[in-house]
MIDRENLUM-455237 format. One record per residue: residue in one letter; x, y, z of N, C-alpha, C, O in turn. Coordinates in nm, 2 decimals. Example, Ala and Ser with C-alpha at 12.3 -4.5 7.8 and 13.67 -1.06 7.14 Angstrom:
// residues 2
   resn     n.px     n.py     n.pz    ca.px    ca.py    ca.pz     c.px     c.py     c.pz     o.px     o.py     o.pz
      A     1.32    -0.57     0.78     1.23    -0.45     0.78     1.32    -0.33     0.78     1.42    -0.33     0.85
      S     1.28    -0.22     0.71     1.37    -0.11     0.71     1.29     0.00     0.79     1.34     0.11     0.80
// end
This chain:
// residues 81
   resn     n.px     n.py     n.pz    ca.px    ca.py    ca.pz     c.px     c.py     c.pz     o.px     o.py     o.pz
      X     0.08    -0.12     0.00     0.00     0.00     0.00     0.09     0.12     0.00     0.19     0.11     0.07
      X     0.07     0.25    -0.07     0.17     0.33    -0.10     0.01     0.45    -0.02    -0.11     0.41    -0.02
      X     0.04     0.57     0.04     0.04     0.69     0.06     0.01     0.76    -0.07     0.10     0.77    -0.16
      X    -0.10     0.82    -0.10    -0.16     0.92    -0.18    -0.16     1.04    -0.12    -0.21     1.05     0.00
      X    -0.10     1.18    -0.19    -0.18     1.23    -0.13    -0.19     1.36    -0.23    -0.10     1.40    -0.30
      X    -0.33     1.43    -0.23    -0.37     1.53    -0.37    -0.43     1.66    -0.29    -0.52     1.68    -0.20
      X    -0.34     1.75    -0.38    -0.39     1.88    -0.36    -0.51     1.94    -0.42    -0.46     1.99    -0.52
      X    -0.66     1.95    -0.42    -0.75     2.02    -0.46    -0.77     2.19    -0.48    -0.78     2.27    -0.38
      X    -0.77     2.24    -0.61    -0.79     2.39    -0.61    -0.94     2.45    -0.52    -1.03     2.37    -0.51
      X    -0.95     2.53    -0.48    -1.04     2.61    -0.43    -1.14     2.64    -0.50    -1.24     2.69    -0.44
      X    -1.14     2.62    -0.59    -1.30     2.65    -0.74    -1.33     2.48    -0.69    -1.43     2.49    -0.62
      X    -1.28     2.36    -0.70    -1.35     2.24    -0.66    -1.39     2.14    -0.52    -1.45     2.04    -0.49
      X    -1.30     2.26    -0.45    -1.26     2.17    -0.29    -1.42     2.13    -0.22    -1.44     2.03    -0.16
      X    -1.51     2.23    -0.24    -1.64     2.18    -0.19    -1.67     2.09    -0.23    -1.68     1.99    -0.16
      X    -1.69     2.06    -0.38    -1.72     1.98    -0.45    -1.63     1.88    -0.38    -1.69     1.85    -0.27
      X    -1.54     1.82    -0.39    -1.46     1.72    -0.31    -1.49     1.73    -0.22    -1.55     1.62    -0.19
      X    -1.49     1.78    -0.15    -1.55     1.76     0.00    -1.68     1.64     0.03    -1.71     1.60     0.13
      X    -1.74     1.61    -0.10    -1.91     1.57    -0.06    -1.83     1.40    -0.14    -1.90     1.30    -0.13
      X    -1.72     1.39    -0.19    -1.67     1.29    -0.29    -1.55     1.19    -0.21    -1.45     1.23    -0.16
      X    -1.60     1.03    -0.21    -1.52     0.98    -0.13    -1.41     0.85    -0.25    -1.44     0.75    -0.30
      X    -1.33     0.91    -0.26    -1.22     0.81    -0.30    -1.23     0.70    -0.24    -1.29     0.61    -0.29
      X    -1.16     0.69    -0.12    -1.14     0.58    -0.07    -1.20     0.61     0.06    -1.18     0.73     0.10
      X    -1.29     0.48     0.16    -1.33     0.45     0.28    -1.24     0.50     0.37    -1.30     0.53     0.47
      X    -1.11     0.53     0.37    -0.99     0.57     0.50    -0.92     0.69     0.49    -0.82     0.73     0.56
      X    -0.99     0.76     0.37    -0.97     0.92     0.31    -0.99     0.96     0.45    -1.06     0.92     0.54
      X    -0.86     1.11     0.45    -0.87     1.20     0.55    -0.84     1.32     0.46    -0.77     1.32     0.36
      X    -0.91     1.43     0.50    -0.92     1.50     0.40    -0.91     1.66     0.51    -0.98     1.68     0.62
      X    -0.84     1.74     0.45    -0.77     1.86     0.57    -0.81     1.99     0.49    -0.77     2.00     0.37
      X    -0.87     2.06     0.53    -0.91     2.18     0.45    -0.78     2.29     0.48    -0.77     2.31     0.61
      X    -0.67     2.38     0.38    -0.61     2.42     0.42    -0.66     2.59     0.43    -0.76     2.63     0.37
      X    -0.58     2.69     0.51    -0.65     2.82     0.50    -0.65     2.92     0.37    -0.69     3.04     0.37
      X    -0.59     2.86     0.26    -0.58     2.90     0.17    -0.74     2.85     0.04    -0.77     2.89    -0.07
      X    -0.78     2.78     0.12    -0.93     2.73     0.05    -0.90     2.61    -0.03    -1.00     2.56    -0.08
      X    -0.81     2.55    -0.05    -0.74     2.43    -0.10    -0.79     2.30     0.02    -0.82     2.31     0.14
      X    -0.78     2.18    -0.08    -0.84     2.07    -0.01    -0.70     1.95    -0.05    -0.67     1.91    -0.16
      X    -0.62     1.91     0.08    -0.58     1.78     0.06    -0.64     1.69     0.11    -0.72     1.69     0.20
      X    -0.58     1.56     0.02    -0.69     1.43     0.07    -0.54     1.34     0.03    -0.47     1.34    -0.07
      X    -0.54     1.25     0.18    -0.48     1.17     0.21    -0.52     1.01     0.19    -0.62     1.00     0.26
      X    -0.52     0.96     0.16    -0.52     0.79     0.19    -0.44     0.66     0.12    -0.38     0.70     0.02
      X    -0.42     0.50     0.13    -0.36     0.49     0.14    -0.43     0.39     0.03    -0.55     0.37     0.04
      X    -0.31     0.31    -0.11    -0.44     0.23    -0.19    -0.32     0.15    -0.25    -0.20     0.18    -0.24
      X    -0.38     0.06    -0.32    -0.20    -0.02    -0.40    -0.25    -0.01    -0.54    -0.17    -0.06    -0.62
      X    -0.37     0.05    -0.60    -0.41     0.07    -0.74    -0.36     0.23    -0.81    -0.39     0.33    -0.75
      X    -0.30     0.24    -0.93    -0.29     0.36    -0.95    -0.34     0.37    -1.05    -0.35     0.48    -1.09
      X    -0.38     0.29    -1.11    -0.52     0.29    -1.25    -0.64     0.34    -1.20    -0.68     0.45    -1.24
      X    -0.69     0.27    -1.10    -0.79     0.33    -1.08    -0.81     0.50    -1.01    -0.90     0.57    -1.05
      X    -0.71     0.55    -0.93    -0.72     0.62    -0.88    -0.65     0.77    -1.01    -0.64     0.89    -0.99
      X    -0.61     0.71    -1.10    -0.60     0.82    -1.20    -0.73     0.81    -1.27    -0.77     0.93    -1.27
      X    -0.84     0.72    -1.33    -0.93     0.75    -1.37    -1.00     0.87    -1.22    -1.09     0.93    -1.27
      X    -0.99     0.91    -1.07    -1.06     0.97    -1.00    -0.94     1.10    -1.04    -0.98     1.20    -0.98
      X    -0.85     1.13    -1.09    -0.77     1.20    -1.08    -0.81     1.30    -1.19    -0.80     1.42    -1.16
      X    -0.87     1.26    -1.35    -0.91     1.29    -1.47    -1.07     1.31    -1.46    -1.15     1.33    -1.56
      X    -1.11     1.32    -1.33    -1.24     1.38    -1.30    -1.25     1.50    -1.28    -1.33     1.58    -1.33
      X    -1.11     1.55    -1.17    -1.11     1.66    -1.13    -1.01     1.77    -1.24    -1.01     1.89    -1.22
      X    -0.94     1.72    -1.35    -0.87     1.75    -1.47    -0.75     1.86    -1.38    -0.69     1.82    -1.28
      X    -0.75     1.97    -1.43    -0.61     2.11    -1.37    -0.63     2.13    -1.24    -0.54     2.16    -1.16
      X    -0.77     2.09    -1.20    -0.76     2.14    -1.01    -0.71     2.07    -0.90    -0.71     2.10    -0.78
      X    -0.66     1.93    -0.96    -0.62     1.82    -0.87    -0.46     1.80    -0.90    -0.42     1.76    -1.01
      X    -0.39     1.84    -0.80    -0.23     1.81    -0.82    -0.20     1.73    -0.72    -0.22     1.77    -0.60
      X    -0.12     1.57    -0.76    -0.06     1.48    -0.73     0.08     1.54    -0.64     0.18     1.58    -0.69
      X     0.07     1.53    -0.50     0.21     1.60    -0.38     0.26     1.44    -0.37     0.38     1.42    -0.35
      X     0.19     1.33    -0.39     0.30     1.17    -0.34     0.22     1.07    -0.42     0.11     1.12    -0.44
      X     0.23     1.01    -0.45     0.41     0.93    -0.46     0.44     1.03    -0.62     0.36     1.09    -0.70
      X     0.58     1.01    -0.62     0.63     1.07    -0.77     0.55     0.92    -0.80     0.43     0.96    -0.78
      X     0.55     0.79    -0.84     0.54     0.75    -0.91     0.38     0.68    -0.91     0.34     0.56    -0.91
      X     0.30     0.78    -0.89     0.16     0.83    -0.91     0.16     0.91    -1.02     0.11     0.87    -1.12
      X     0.22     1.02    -1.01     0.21     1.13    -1.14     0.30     1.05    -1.24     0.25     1.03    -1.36
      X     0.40     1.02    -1.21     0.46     0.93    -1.37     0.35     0.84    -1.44     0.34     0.81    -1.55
      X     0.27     0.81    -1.34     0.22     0.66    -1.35     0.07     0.79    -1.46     0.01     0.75    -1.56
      X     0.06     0.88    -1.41    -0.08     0.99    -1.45    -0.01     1.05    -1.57    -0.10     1.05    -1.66
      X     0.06     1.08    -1.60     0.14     1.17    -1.69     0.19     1.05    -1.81     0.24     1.10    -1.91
      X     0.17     0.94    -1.79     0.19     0.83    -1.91     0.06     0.81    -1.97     0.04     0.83    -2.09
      X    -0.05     0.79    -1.87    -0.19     0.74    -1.92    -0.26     0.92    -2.02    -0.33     0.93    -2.12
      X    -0.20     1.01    -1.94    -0.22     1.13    -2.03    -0.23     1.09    -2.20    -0.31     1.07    -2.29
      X    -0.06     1.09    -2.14     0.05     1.08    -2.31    -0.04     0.96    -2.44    -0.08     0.98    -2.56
      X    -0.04     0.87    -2.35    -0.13     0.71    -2.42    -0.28     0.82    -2.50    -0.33     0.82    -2.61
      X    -0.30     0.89    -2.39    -0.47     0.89    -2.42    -0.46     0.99    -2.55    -0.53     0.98    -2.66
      X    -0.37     1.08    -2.52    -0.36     1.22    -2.63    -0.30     1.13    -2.74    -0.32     1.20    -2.84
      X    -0.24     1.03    -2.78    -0.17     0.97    -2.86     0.03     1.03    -2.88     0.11     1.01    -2.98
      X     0.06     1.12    -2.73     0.19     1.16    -2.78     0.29     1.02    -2.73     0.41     1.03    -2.71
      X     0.22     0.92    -2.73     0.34     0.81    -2.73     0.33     0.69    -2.83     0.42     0.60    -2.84
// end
């Protein structure tokens, strides 16, 4: 099990707020109106399809090889590989 953890912009954080990724999600509202959400999963397919929901307002802070793993299925999808 690897540590997720995603930064939410402030135009969607409510919206996330009402949205449960995972059952063990902890989720920390910062004072800047930003939403992190922590939890812990061994899937990174699935959790990039919840990643391509939220598109530019959701940024990947852990694991680097979460965003490698998001930034290939991009590449695949747009056809730059």
């Amino acid at each position: 099990m690897v540590l997720l953890v995603w930064q939410f912009d402030k135009e969607v954080a409510e919206d996330v707020n009402t949205f449960q990724c995972h059952p063990k999600q902890i989720m920390e509202d910062q004072k800047d109106g930003t939403l992190i959400v922590r939890f812990r999963t061994g899937g990174f397919k699935e959790m990039c399809w919840h990643l391509f929901t939220w598109g530019k307002h959701v940024k990947i802070l852990a694991p680097q090889e979460l965003e490698d793993y998001y930034e290939d299925m991009i590449d695949t999808t747009v056809g730059n590989s």
